[in-house]
KOLROTOR-532560 format. One record per atom (N, C-alpha, C): x negated, y, z negated. Coordinates in steps of 0.02 Angstrom, whole numbers, plus 32768, in hexadecimal, padded with zeros to 4 digits. Example, Ala and Ser with C-alpha at 12.3 -4.5 7.8 and 13.67 -1.06 7.14 Angstrom:
BEGIN
7D6C7EE47E7A7D997F1F7E7A7D6C7F5B7E7A7D7E7F907E9E7D547FCB7E9B7D7B80027E76
//
This chain:
BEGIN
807C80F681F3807C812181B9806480F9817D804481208144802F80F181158044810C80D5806180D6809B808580E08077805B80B68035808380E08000805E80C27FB5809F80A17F8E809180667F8480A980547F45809680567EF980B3805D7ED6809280707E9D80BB80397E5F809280207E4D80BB7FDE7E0F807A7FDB7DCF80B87FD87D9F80897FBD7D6580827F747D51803E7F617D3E802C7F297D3B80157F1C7CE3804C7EFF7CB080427EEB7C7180407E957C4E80147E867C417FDA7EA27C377FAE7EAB7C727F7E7EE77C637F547EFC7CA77F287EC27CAB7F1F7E917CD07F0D7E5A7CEA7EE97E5E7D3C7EC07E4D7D3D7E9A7E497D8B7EC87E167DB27EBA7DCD7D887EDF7DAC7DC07F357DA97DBF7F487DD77DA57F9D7DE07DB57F987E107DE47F647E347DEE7F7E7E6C7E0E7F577E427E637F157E0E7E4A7F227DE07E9E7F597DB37EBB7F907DA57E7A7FB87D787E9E7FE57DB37EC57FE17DE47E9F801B7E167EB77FF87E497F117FC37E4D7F0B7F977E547F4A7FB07E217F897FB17DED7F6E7FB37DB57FA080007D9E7FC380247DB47F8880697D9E7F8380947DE07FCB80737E1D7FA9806D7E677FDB804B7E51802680277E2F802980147E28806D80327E01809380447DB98068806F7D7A809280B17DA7809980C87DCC806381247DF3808981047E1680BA80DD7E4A80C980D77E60810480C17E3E813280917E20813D809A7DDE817E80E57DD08174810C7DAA816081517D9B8169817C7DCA818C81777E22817681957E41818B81777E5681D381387E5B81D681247E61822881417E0B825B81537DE9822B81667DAD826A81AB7D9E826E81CE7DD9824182177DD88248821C7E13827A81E07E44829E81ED7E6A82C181E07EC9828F81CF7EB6826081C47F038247817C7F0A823A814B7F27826581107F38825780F37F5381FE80E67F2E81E180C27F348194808C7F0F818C80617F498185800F7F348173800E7F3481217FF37F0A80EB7FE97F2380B97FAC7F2E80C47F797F7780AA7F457F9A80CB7F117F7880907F167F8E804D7EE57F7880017F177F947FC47F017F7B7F957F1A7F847F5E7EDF7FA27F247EEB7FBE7F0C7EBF7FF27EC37ED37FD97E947ECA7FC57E627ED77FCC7E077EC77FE47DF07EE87FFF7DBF7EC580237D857ECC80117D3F7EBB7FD87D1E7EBE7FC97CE77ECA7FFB7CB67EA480197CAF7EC0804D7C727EE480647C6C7F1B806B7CAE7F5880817CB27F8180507CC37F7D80207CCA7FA67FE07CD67FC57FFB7D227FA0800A7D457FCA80257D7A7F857FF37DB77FC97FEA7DD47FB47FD87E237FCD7FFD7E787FAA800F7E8A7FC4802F7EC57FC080177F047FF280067F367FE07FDA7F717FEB800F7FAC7FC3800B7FDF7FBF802C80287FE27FFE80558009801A807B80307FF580B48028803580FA80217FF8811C802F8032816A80637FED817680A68041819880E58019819F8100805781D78132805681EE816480808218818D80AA81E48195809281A881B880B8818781CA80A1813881E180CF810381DF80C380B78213807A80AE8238807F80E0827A804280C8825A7FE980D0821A8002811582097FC6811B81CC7F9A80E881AC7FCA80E0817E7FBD809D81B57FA3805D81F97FDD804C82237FC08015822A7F71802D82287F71806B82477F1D806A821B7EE0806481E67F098080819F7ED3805881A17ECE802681907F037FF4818A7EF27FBB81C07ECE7F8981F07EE67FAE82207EA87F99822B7E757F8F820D7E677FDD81FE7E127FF181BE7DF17FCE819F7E127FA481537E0E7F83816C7DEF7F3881A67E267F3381BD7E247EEB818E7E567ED1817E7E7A7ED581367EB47EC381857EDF7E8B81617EE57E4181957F237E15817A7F637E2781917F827E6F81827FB67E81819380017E50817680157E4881B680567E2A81A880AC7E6D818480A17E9E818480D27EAB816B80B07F15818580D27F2A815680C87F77816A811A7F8A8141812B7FB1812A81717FBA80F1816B80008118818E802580C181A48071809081C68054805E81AB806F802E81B280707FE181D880957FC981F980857F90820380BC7F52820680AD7F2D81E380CE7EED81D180B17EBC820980D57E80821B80917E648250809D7E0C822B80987DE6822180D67DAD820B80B57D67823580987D31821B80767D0B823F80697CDC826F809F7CEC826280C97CCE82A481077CF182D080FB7CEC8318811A7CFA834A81207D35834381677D6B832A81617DA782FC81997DEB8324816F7E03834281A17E47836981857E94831C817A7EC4832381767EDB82E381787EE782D881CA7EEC82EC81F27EE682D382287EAA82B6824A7E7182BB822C7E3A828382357E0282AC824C7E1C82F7826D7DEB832D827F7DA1834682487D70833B826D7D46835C82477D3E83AC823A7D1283C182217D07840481FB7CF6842E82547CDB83F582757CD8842682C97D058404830A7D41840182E57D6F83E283197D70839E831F7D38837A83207D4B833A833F7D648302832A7D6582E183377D7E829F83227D4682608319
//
């Protein structure tokens, strides 16, 4: 399943928001080698909003909370997710004529 974190980043800074990218990926490796599958997937910024948003594929919301924990990430929000791409792909991955 894939999940969003959502944190603000002040001042909106590029490379705070790479230490915080990197910091998100080494807790999830940690948490996949303590036995809980966590991918951190990419991360977005948005400077103008001081906002950063991180993608995780995980088993579930508690295990991402514990990454980001382990990151130290000032989360204020994690929330599932579903990713929709620019094809014509319903969220199950189906195209406009069934397929996959």
């Amino acid at each position: 399943m894939e999940f969003l974190v959502e944190l603000y980043v002040s001042p909106p800074e590029v490379d705070t928001v790479r230490r915080l990218a990197q910091s998100a990926r080494d807790a999830a490796e940690e948490q996949t080698g303590r036995g809980v599958p966590v991918r951190h997937l990419r991360s977005i910024f948005v400077p103008e909003e001081e906002t950063c948003f991180m993608f995780y594929d995980a088993p579930s919301r508690d295990a991402v909370r514990d990454a980001a924990r382990l990151a130290d990430l000032p989360f204020v929000c994690i929330a599932a997710a579903v990713a929709a791409s620019s094809e014509n792909t319903d969220p199950e991955g189906h195209t406009d004529d069934g397929q996959r």
